[in-house]
Phi, psi and omega in degrees: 000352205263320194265005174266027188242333180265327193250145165282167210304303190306307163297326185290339170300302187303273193345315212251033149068037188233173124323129177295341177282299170307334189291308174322300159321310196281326194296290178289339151266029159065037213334087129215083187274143189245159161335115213261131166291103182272128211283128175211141178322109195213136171316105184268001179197144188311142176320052200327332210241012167315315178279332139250046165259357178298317165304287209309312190305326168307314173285345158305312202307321182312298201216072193314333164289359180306151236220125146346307193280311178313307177296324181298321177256354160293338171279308177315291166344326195263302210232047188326328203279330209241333177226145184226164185281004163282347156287346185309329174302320182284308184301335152324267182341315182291321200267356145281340176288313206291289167006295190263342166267351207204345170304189176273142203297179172235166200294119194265135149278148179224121166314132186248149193267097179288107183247130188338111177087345188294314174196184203229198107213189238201156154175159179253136195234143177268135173255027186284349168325301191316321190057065199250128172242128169257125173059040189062044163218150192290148178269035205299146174178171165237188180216133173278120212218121191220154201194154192235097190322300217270359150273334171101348195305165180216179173199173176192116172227099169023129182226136133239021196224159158247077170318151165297301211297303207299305184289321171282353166300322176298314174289273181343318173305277169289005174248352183260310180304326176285330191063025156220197163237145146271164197285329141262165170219145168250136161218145168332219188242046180308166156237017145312325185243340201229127187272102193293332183259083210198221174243299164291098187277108140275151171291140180277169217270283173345276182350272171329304189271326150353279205305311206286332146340278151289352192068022148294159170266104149311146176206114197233161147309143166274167188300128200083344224249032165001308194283313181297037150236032165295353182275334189277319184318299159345297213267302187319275171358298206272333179282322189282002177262350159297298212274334145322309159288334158298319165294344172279317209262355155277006202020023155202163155293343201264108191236138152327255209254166139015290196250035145253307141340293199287328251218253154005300184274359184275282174346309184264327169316297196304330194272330176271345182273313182334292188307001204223343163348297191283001170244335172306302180280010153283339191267332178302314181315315205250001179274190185258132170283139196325141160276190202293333180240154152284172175320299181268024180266136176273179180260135174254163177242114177236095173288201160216134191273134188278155164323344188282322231047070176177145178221149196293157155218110157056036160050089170178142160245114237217139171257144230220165146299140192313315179333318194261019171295117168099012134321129154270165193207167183249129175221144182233118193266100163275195162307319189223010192215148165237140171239150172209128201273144157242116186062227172264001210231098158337122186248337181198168165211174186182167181278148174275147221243119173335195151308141153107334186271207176203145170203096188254121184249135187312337203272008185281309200252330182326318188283019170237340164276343169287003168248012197193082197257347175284001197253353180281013165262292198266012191316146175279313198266055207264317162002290192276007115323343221220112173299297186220196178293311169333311171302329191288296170306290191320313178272336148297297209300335167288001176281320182297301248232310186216068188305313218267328186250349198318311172310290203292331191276285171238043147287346195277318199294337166293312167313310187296300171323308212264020159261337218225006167112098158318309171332291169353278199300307182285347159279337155256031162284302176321304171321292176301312177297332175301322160318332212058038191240134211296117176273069184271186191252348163296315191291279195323318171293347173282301207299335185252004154282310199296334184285347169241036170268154197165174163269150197289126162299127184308117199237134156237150204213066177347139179257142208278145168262129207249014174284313197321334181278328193275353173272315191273066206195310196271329177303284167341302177286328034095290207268172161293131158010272186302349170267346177290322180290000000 
């Protein structure tokens, strides 16, 4: 009051530490304001759910997940006369109250601290919500949807599966546009990436070799656990709720074709990536640059096929046909494949092989080892003889059985194969051996002759009518010059 004779309401309130509304107050009772009346809680209508909530709470304690709506209709079920669906809003209440004093704890989250260049992720999110139609047809599709937590930067490209080829097409894809890398990358539990059925979700072998491409690290989420991929989760939400929106203030949905759709979703990337730039060049300073080829670029190779028949790729050694022994030839090493060249004219392709292996195919070589049958007990590649286990089987029991002849035996029987059908050959070995029957190549050879015994099927083989030449032969003689050019 003191500082109101001089001051106006508003400083004298501020001076005396008040509200100008209380300042008001005070004024207009001449300050003397009696003791401020304190609000206290008090019940205006009887409990409805007093005489049974001792139950519902024993059954919360039982079973915490139980639902309002569940309990609201088992009291009704129990008590028709006493309870109705117009209490549920109370009974909510009553059961968010027990919930936060006596419930069970709920799943805490912890903010994670993003540090610049560390990782990256990945996720695919379906988009038919949009109702995006091409050339008036629904569009059903996804987005390969990729992003960087401590900028926020994203890409995003038309999906339709969630593929191993689609997801490193994705990465590759959004790692040639940022033009780096992070040192790690997440992605969920794909199973593009992660071998699911198993005990254990370990990253499958592809994967793994993809990554290592780049010099990347794989990093996953645990299984059910969404949210520990959340900045991409997060981020799915907000660009289809971007690109939604964008489809309203565009008033239709309805696209030409594809790459006017792609063109379109290039746009709203780009308009949200603006904002973010200046954290985007902090993360670039510390990430790693691209390697020099892609992934799925092959490597070439120029071997010389050795006296072996057979030429190195990636330390494997691989066998070739004998024609081309002191040739040089070209292979070209993808990811999962050796193609491999004479000139320009592809002569064999096989898979590609760890480090260390060998994949010798008999047929390259047998019809010169079966004439020299003594160099087969010390073949360095002799492994890669035996097509399968049958084979395998087969060439113990001659060792066992006829040691002095066993080598020379199944090579012809090797031999034999790679005249008359390995497939052949090895269904009447497994025969003989289920017989117990000695599997020499005679025996073999009854067996797989006896199978394409039979009558020769009948060919008739029209005889050509030879007027048609005499017509166009009289046509010819007939016509002008110039119809002969």
């Amino acid at each position: 009051m003191r500082y109101a004779k001089t001051l106006s309401q508003e400083a004298a309130a501020a001076k005396a530490g008040m509200s100008l509304r209380t300042a008001r107050k005070h004024i207009k009772a001449g300050g003397q304001m009696g003791e401020v009346k304190q609000w206290k809680w008090r019940q205006t209508h009887k409990d409805a759910f007093a005489g049974v909530w001792s139950e519902l709470e024993a059954m919360l304690e039982i079973d915490a997940g139980l639902q309002s709506q569940t309990l609201m209709q088992w009291l009704i079920d129990q008590h028709p006369e006493q309870f109705h669906w117009g209490q549920l809003r109370t009974l909510q209440r009553r059961i968010l109250k027990w919930r936060a004093l006596k419930g069970p704890g709920q799943e805490v989250m912890f903010p994670q601290k993003h540090i610049p260049g560390k990782q990256s992720q990945s996720d695919w999110t379906d988009c038919n919500e949009l109702r995006v139609e091409i050339d008036m047809q629904p569009f059903p599709h996804m987005l390969f949807h990729f992003m960087l937590p401590y900028s926020r930067w994203e890409t995003a490209y038309i999906s339709n599966s969630e593929s191993f080829d689609n997801l490193t097409m994705g990465y590759m894809k959004a790692v040639a546009e940022l033009g780096a890398v992070a040192e790690e990358h997440r992605t969920d539990n794909l199973t593009a990436a992660v071998k699911n059925h198993e005990s254990r979700h370990v990253f499958n072998e592809r994967w793994v070799a993809f990554l290592n491409h780049y010099d990347v690290l794989p990093s996953k989420n645990n299984a059910g656990v969404s949210h520990e991929n959340g900045s991409v989760e997060k981020s799915h939400d907000l660009f289809k709720n971007a690109l939604d929106q964008a489809l309203r203030l565009r008033g239709s949905r309805q696209f030409a074709s594809v790459a006017d759709y792609e063109k379109f979703i290039r746009r709203i990337i780009d308009q949200r990536n603006k904002g973010r730039k200046h954290r985007l060049v902090q993360e670039l300073a510390v990430m790693q640059g691209l390697p020099t080829r892609d992934w799925n670029d092959p490597i070439e190779i120029h071997p010389t096929v050795t006296s072996f028949s057979t030429i190195s790729v990636g330390k494997v050694v691989y066998s070739v046909p004998s024609r081309l022994i002191g040739r040089e030839l070209k292979a070209l090493v993808y990811p999962e494949a050796v193609r491999v060249f004479l000139a320009d004219t592809l002569v064999q392709e096989m898979p590609r092989l760890a480090p260390g292996s060998r994949k010798i195919n008999y047929r390259h070589i047998i019809a010169h080892l079966v004439r020299k049958p003594g160099a087969f007990a010390n073949y360095q590649y002799r492994e890669g003889l035996f097509p399968s286990v049958t084979f395998r089987q087969t060439y113990d029991v001659l060792t066992a059985k006829k040691p002095e002849r066993a080598d020379k035996e199944y090579l012809s029987i090797l031999h034999f194969a790679a005249m008359a059908g390995e497939q052949n050959v090895e269904a009447a070995l497994a025969a003989l051996l289920e017989a117990k029957q000695l599997p020499l190549l005679a025996a073999v050879r009854d067996l797989v002759q006896g199978d394409y015994c039979g009558e020769v099927p009948p060919v008739y083989i029209a005889s050509p009518d030879l007027c048609s030449y005499d017509v166009l032969l009289s046509y010819l003689s007939s016509a002008p010059k110039e119809a002969h050019i």
